[in-house]
TIVO-2410 file (N, C-alpha, C; in nm, 3 decimals):
# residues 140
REC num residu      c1      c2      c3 atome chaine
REC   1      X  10.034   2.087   1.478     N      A
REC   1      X   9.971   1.966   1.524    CA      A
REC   1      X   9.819   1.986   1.527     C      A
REC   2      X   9.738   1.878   1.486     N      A
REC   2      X   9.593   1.869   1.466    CA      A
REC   2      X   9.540   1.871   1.591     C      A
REC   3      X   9.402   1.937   1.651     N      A
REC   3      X   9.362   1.929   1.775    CA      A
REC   3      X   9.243   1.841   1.771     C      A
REC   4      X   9.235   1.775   1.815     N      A
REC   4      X   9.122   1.609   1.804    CA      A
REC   4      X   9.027   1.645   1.966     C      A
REC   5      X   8.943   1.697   1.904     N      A
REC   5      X   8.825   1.695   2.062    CA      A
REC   5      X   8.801   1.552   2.152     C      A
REC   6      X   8.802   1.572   2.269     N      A
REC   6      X   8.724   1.454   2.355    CA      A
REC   6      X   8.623   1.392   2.273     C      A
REC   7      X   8.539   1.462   2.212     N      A
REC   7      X   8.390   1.467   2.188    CA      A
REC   7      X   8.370   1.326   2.039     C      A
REC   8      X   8.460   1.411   1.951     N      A
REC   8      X   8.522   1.304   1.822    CA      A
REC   8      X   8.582   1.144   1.850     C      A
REC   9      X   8.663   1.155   1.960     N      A
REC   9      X   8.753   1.018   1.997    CA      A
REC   9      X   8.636   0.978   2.096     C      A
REC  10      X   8.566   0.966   2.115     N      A
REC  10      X   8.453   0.919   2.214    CA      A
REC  10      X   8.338   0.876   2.101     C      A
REC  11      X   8.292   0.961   2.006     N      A
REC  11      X   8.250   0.896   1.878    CA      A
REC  11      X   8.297   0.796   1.825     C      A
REC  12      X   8.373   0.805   1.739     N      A
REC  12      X   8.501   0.678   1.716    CA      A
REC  12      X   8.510   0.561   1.769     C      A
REC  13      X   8.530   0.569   1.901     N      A
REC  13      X   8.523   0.500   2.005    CA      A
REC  13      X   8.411   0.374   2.028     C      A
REC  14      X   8.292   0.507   2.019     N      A
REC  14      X   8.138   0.446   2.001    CA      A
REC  14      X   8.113   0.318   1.923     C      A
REC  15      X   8.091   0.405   1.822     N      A
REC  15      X   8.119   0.333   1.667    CA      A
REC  15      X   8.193   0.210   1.664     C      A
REC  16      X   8.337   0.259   1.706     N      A
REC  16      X   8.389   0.067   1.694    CA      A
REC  16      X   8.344  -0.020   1.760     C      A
REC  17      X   8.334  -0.037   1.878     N      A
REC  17      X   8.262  -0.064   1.980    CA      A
REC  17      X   8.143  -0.109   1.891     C      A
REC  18      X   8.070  -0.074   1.867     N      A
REC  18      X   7.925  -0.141   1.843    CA      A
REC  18      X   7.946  -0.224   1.679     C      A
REC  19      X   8.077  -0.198   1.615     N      A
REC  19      X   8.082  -0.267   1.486    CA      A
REC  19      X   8.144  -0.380   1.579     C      A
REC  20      X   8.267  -0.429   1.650     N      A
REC  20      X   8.284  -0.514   1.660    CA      A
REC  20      X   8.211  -0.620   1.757     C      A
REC  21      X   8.111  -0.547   1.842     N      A
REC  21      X   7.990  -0.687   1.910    CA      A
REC  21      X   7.927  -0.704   1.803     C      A
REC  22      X   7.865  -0.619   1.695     N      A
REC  22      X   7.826  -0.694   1.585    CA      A
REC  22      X   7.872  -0.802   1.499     C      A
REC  23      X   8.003  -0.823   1.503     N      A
REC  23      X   8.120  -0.878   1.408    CA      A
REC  23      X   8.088  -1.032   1.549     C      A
REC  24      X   8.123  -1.014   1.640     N      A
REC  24      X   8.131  -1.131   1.749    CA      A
REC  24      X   8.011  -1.205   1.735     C      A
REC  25      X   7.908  -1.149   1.776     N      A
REC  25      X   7.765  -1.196   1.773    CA      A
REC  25      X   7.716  -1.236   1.656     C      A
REC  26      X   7.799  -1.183   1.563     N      A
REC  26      X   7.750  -1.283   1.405    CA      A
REC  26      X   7.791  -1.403   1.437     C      A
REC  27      X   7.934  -1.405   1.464     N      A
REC  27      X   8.055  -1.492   1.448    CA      A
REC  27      X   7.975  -1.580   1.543     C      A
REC  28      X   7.927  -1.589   1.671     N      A
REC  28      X   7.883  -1.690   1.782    CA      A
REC  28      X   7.740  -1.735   1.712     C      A
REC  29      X   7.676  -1.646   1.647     N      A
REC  29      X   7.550  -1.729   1.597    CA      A
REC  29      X   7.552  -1.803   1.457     C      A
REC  30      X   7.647  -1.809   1.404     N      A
REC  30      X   7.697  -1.866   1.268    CA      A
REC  30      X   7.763  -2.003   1.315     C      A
REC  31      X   7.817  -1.952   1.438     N      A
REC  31      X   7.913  -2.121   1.475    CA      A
REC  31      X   7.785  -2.173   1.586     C      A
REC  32      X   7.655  -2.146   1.655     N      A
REC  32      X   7.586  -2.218   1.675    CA      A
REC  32      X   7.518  -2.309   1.591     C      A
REC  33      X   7.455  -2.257   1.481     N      A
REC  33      X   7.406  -2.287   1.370    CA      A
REC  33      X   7.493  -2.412   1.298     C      A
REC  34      X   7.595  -2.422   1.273     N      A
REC  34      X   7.636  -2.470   1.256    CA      A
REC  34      X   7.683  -2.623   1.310     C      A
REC  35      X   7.681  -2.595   1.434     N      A
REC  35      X   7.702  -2.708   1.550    CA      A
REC  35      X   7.520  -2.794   1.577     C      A
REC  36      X   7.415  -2.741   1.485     N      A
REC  36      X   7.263  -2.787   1.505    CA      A
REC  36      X   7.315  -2.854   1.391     C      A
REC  37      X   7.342  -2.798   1.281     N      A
REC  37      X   7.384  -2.926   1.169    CA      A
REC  37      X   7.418  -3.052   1.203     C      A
REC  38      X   7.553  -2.996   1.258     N      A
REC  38      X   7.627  -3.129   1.265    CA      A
REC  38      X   7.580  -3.202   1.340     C      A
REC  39      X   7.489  -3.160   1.459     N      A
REC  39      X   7.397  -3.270   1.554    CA      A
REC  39      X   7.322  -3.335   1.500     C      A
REC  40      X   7.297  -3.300   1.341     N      A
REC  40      X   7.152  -3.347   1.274    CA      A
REC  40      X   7.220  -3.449   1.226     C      A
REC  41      X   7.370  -3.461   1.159     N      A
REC  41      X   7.437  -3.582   1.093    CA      A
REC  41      X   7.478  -3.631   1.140     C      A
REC  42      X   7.593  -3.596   1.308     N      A
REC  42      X   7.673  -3.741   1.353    CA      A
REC  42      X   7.560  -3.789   1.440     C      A
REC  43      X   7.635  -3.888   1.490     N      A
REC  43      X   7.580  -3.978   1.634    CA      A
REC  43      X   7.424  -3.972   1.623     C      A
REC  44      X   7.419  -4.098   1.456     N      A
REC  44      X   7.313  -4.132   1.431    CA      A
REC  44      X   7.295  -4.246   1.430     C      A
REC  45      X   7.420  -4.285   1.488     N      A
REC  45      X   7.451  -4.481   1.491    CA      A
REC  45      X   7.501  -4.490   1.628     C      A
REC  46      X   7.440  -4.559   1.677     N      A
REC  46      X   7.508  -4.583   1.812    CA      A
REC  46      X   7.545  -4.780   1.844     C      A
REC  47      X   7.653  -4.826   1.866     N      A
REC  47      X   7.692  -4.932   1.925    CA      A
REC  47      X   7.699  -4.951   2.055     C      A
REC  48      X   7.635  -5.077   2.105     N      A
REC  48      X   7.635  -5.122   2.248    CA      A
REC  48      X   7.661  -5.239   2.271     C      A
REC  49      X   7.793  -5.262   2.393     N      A
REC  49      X   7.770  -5.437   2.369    CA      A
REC  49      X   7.695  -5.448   2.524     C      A
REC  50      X   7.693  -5.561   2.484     N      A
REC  50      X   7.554  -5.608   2.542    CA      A
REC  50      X   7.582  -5.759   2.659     C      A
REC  51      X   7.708  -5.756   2.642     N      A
REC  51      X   7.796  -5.891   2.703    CA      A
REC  51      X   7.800  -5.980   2.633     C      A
REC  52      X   7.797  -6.108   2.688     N      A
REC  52      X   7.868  -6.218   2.628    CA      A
REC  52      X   7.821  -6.358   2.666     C      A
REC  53      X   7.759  -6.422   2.589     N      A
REC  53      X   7.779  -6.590   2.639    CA      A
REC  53      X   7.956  -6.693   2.597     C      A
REC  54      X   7.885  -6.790   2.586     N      A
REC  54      X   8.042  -6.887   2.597    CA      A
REC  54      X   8.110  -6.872   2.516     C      A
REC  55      X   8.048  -6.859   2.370     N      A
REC  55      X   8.086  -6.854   2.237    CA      A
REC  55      X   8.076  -6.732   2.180     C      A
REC  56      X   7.987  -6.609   2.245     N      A
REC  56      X   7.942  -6.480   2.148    CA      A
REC  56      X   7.956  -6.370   2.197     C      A
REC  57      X   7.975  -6.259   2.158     N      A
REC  57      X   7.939  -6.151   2.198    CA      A
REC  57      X   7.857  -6.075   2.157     C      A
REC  58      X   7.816  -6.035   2.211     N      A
REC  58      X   7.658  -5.953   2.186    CA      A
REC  58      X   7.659  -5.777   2.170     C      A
REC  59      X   7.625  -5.694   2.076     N      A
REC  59      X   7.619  -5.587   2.038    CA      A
REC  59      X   7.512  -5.566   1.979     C      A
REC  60      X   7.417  -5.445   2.004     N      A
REC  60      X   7.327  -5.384   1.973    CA      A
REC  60      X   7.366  -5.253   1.870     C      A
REC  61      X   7.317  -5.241   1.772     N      A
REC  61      X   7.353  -5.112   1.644    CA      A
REC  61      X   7.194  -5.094   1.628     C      A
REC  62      X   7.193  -4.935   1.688     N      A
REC  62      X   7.122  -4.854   1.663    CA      A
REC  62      X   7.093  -4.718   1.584     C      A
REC  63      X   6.996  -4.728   1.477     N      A
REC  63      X   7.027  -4.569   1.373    CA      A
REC  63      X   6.900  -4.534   1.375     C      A
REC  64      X   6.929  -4.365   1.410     N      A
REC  64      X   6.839  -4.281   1.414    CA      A
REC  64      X   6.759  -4.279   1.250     C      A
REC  65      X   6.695  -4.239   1.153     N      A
REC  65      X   6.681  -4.216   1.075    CA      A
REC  65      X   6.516  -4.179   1.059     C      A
REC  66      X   6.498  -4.034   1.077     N      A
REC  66      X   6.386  -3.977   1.093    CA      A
REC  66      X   6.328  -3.932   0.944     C      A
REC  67      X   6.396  -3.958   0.852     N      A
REC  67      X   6.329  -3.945   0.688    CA      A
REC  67      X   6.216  -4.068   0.630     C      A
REC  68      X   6.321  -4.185   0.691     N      A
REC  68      X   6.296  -4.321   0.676    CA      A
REC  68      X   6.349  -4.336   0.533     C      A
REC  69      X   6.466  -4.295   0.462     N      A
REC  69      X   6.509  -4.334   0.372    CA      A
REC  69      X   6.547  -4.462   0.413     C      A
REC  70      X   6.577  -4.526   0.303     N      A
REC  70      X   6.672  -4.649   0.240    CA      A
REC  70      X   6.831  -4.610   0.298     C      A
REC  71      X   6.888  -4.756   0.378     N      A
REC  71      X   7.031  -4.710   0.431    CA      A
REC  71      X   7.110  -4.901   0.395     C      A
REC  72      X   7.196  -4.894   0.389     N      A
REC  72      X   7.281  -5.007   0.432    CA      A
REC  72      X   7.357  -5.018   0.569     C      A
REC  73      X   7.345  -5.162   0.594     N      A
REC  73      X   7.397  -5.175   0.724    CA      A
REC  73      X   7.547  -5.261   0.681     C      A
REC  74      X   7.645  -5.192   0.729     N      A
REC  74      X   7.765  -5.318   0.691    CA      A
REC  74      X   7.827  -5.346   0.848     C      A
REC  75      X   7.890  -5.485   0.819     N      A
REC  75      X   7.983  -5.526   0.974    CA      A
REC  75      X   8.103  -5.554   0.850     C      A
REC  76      X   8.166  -5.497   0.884     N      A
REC  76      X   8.304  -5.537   0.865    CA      A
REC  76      X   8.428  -5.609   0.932     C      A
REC  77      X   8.528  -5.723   0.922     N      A
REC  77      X   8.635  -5.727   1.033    CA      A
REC  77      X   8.763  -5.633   0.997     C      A
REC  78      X   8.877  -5.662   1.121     N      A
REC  78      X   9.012  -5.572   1.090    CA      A
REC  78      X   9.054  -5.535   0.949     C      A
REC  79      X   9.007  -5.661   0.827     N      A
REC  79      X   9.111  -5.641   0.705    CA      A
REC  79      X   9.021  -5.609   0.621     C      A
REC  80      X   8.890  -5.526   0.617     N      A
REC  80      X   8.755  -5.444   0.507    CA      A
REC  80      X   8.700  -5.576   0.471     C      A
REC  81      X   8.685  -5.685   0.500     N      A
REC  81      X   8.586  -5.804   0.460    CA      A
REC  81      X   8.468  -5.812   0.527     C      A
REC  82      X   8.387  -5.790   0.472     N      A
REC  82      X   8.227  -5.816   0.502    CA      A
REC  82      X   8.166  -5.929   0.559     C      A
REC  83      X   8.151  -5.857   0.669     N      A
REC  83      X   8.070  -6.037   0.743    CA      A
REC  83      X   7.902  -6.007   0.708     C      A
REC  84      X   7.853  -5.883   0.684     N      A
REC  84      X   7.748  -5.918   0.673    CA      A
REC  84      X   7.714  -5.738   0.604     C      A
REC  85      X   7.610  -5.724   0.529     N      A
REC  85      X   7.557  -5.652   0.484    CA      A
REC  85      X   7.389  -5.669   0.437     C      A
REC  86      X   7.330  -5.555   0.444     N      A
REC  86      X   7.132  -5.590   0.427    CA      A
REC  86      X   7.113  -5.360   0.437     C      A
REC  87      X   7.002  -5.365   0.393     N      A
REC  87      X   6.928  -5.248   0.346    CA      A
REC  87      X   6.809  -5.263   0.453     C      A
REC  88      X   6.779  -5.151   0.467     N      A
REC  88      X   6.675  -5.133   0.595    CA      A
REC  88      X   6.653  -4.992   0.522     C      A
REC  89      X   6.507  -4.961   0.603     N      A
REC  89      X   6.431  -4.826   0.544    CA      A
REC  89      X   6.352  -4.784   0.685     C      A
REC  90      X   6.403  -4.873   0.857     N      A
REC  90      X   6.314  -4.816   0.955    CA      A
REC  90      X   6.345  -4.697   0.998     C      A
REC  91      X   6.323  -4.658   1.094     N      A
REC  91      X   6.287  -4.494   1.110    CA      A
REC  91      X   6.360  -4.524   1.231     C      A
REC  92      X   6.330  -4.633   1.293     N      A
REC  92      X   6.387  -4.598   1.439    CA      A
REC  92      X   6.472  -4.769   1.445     C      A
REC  93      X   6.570  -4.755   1.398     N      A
REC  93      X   6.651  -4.916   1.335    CA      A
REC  93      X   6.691  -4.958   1.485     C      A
REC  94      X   6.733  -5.062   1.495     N      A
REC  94      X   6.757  -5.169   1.585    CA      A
REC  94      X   6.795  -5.315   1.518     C      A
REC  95      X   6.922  -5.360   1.585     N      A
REC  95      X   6.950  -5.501   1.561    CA      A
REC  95      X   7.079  -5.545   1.598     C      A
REC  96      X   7.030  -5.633   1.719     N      A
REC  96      X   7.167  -5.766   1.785    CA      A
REC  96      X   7.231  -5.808   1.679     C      A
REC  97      X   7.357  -5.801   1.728     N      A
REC  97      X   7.478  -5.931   1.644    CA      A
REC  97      X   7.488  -5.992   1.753     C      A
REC  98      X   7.504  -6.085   1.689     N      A
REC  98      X   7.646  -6.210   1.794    CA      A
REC  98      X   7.744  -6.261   1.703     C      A
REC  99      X   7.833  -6.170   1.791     N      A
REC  99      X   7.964  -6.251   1.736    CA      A
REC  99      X   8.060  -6.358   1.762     C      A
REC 100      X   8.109  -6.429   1.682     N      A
REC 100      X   8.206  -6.565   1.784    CA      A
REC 100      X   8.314  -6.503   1.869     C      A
REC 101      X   8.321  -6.538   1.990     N      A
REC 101      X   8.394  -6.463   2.088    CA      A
REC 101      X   8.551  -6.455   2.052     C      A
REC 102      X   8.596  -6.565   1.997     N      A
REC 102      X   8.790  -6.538   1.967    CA      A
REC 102      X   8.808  -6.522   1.843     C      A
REC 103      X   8.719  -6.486   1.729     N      A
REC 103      X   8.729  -6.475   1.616    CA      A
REC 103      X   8.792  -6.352   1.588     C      A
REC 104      X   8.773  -6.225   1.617     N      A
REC 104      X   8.748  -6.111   1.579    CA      A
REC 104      X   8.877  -6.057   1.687     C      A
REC 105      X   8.959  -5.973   1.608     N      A
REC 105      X   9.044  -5.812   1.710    CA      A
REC 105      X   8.952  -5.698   1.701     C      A
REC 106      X   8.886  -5.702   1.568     N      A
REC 106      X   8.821  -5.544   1.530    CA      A
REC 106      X   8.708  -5.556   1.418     C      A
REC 107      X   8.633  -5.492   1.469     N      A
REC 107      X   8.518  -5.536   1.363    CA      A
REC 107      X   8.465  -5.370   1.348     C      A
REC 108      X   8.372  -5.339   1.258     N      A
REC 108      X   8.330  -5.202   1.235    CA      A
REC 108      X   8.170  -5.241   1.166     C      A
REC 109      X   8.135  -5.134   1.242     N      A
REC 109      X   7.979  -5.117   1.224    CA      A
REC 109      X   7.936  -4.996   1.107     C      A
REC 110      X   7.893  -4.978   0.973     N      A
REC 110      X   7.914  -4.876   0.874    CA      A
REC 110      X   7.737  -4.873   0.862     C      A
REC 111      X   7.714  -4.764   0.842     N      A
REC 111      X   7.583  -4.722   0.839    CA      A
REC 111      X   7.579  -4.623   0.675     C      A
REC 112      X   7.537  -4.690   0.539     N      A
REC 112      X   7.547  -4.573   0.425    CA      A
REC 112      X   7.423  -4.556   0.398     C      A
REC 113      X   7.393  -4.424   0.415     N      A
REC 113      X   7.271  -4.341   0.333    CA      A
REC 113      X   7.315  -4.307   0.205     C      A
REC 114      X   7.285  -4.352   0.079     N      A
REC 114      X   7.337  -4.306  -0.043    CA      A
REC 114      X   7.226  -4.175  -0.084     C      A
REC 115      X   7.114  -4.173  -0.083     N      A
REC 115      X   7.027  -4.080  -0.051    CA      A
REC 115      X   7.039  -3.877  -0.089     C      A
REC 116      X   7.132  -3.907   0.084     N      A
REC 116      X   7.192  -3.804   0.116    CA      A
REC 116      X   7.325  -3.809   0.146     C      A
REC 117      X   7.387  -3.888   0.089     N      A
REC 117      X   7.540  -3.914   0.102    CA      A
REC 117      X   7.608  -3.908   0.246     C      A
REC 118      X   7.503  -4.035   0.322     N      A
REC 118      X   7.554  -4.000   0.469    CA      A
REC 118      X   7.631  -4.109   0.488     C      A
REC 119      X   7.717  -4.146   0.588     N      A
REC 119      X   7.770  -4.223   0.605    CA      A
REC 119      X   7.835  -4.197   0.745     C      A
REC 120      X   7.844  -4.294   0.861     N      A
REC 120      X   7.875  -4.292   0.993    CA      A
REC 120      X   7.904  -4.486   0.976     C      A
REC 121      X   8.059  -4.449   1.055     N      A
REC 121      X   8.132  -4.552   1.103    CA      A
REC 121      X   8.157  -4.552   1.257     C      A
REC 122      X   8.112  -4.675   1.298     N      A
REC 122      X   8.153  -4.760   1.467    CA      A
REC 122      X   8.297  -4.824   1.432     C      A
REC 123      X   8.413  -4.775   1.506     N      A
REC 123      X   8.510  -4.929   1.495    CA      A
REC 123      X   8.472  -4.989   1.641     C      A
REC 124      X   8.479  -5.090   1.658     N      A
REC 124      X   8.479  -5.139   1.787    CA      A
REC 124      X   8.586  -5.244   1.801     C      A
REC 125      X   8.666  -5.239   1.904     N      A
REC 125      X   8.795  -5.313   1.925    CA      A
REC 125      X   8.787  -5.389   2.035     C      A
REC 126      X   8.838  -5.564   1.994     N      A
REC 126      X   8.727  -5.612   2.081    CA      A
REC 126      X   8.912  -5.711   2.101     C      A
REC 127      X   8.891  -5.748   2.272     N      A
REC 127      X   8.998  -5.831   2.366    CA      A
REC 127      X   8.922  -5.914   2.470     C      A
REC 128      X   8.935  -6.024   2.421     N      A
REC 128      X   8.890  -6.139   2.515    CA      A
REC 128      X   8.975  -6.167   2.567     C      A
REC 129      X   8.947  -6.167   2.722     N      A
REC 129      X   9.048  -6.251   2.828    CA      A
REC 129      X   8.941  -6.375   2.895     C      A
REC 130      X   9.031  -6.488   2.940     N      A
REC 130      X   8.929  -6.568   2.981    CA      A
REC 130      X   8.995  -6.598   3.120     C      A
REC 131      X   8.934  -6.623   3.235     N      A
REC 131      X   8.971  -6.620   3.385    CA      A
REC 131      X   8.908  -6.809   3.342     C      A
REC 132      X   9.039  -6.886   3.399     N      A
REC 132      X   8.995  -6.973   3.461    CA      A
REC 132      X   9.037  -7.016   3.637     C      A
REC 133      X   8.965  -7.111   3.658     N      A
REC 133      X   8.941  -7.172   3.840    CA      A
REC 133      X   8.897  -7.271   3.829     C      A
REC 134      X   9.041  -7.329   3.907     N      A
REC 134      X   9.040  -7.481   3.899    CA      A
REC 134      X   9.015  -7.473   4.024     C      A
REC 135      X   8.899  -7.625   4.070     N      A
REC 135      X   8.853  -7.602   4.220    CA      A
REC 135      X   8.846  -7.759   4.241     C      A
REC 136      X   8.963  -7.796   4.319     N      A
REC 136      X   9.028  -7.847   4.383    CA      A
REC 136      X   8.983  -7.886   4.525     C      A
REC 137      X   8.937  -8.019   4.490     N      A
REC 137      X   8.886  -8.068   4.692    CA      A
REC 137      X   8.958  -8.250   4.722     C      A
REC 138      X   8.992  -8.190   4.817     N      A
REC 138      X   9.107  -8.302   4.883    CA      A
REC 138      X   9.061  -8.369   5.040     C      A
REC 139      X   9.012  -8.497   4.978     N      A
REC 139      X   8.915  -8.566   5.087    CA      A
REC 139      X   9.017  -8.704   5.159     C      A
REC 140      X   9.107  -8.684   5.313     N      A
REC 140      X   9.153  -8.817   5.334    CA      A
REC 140      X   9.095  -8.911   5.402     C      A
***
């Protein structure tokens, strides 16, 4: 039988030990890096509604776009038909819809950078309820 010193298995020991925090600490700074990307591409469109008058509802679509490329704006309803589409090039985009309040189940907000082949979709799923009060006065 082979006689293996303290001295050797404590080397060994060493050694792995410092290869595998190297191996981890790659691994955690490769998947940070990675997660700055993806902050740079999603949640560059943001939807807000904004409430409602009698007939509309109101939503705000906001896109980051710090290049100031050229983008398309699409609204889509439930079945891919276009209620509206236009090209914008601002840097810091903004723009209200109003929509007819019982028209719509689902509409989607599409943001395309052809550019850089970006593209970010809003669905927004929309349920109108209406409260009525009947007010009733009884004079004898």
């Amino acid at each position: 039988m082979k006689r293996v010193s303290v001295n050797t298995i404590a080397k060994k020991l060493f050694a792995g030990s410092i290869l595998v925090a190297t191996l981890f600490l790659s691994a955690q700074v490769h998947a940070a890096g990675n997660k700055e990307k993806a902050g740079k591409e999603v949640n560059n469109v943001s939807v807000k509604y904004n409430g409602s008058s009698e007939d509309a509802l109101l939503f705000t679509v906001k896109y980051s776009n710090p290049s100031g490329d050229a983008f398309y704006l699409f609204l889509t309803d439930e079945n891919g038909e276009v209620l509206y589409r236009s090209k914008f090039n601002d840097k810091n985009f903004s723009k209200v819809f109003s929509l007819p309040r019982a028209e719509y189940n689902k509409v989607s907000f599409i943001v395309k950078n052809s550019k850089n082949n970006y593209e970010e979709k809003k669905d927004v799923n929309i349920s109108v309820s209406t409260l009525s009060v009947d007010d009733v006065n009884i004079n004898e």
